[in-house]
C-alpha positions as CSV (number, residue, x, y, z in Angstrom):
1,X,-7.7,8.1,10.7
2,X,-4.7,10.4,11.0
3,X,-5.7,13.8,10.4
4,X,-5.4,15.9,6.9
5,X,-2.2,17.4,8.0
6,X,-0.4,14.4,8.8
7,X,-2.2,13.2,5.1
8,X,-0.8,16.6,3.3
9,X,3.0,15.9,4.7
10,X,3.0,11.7,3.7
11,X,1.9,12.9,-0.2
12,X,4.2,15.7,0.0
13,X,6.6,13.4,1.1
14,X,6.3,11.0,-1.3
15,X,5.8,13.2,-4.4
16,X,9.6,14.6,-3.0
17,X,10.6,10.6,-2.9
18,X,9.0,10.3,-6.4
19,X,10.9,13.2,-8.0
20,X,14.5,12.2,-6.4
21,X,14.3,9.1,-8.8
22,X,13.0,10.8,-11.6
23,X,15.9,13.3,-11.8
24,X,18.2,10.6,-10.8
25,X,16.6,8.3,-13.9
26,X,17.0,12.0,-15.7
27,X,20.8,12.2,-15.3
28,X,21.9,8.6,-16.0
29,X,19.0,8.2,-19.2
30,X,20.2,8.4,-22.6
31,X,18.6,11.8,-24.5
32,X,16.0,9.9,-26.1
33,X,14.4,9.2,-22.7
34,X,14.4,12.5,-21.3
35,X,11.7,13.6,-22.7
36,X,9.2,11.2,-21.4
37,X,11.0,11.5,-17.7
38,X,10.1,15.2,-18.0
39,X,6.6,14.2,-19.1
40,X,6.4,11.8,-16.1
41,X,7.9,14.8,-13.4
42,X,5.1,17.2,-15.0
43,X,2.0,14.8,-14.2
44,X,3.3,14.0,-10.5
45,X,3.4,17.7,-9.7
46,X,-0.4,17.8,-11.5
47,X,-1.0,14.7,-9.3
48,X,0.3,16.4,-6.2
49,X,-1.6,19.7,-6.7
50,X,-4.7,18.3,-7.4
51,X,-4.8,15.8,-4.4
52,X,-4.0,18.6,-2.2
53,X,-6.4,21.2,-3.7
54,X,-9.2,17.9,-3.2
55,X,-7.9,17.7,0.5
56,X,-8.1,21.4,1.1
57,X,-11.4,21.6,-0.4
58,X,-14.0,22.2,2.6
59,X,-17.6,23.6,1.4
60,X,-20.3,24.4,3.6
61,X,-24.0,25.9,2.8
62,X,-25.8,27.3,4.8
63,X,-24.3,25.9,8.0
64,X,-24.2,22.4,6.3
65,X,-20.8,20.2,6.5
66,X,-20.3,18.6,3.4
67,X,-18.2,15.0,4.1
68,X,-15.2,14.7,2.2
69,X,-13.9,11.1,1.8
70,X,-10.4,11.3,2.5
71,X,-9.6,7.6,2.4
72,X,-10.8,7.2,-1.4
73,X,-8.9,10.2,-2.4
74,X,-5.7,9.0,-0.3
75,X,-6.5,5.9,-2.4
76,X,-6.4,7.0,-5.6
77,X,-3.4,9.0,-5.1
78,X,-1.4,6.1,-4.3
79,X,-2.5,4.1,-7.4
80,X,-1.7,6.7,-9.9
81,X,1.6,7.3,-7.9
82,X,1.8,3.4,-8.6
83,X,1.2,4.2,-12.2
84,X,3.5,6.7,-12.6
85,X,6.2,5.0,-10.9
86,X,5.9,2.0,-13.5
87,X,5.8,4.5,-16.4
88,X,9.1,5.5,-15.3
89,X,10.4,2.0,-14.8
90,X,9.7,1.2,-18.1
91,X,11.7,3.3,-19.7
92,X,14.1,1.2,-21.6
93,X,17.8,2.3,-21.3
C-alpha cells in the first residue's frame, strides 16, 4: 500500500478536481440551483477534513500501536465522493 502521504495528496487532489466542477456547475446553473451546489461544496470540504483528521489520527497507550485501516477509510471516501458527485449531476438545469 502506498503510504499516508501519497493517500493525503490523491484525496486532496480529488476534492480540488471535485470543486473545479462544482464552481463551474455554479457559474453556468440557473439561481434556483445554486443553493444546493453550495450545499454540495460545503459537505466535500466536511468530507475532506474529516478523512484527513481519520488519516492523521495515530493513538498509542502505553507504548501500544493502535492499527488504523487505511484501506476502509480510503474506501469510504471514494463512495461518498461518488455520492456527492451524483448529487451534483442531478441537478436539473
Amino acid at each position: 500500500m502506498p503510504n499516508i502521504r501519497d493517500l493525503k495528496k490523491d484525496i486532496k487532489s480529488m476534492v480540488k478536481h471535485f470543486l473545479d466542477e462544482c464552481y463551474t456547475q455554479l457559474t453556468f446553473s440557473p439561481h434556483l440551483n445554486q443553493e444546493n451546489v453550495l450545499d454540495i461544496i460545503s459537505d466535500v470540504m466536511e468530507l475532506e477534513k474529516e478523512v484527513i483528521a481519520k488519516l492523521a489520527y495515530k493513538s498509542r497507550q502505553r507504548g501500544v500501536k493502535t492499527t488504523v485501516d487505511y484501506q476502509s477509510i480510503a474506501n469510504d471516501f471514494y463512495n461518498r465522493i461518488v455520492d456527492l458527485t451524483e448529487r451534483l449531476n442531478s441537478l436539473d438545469y
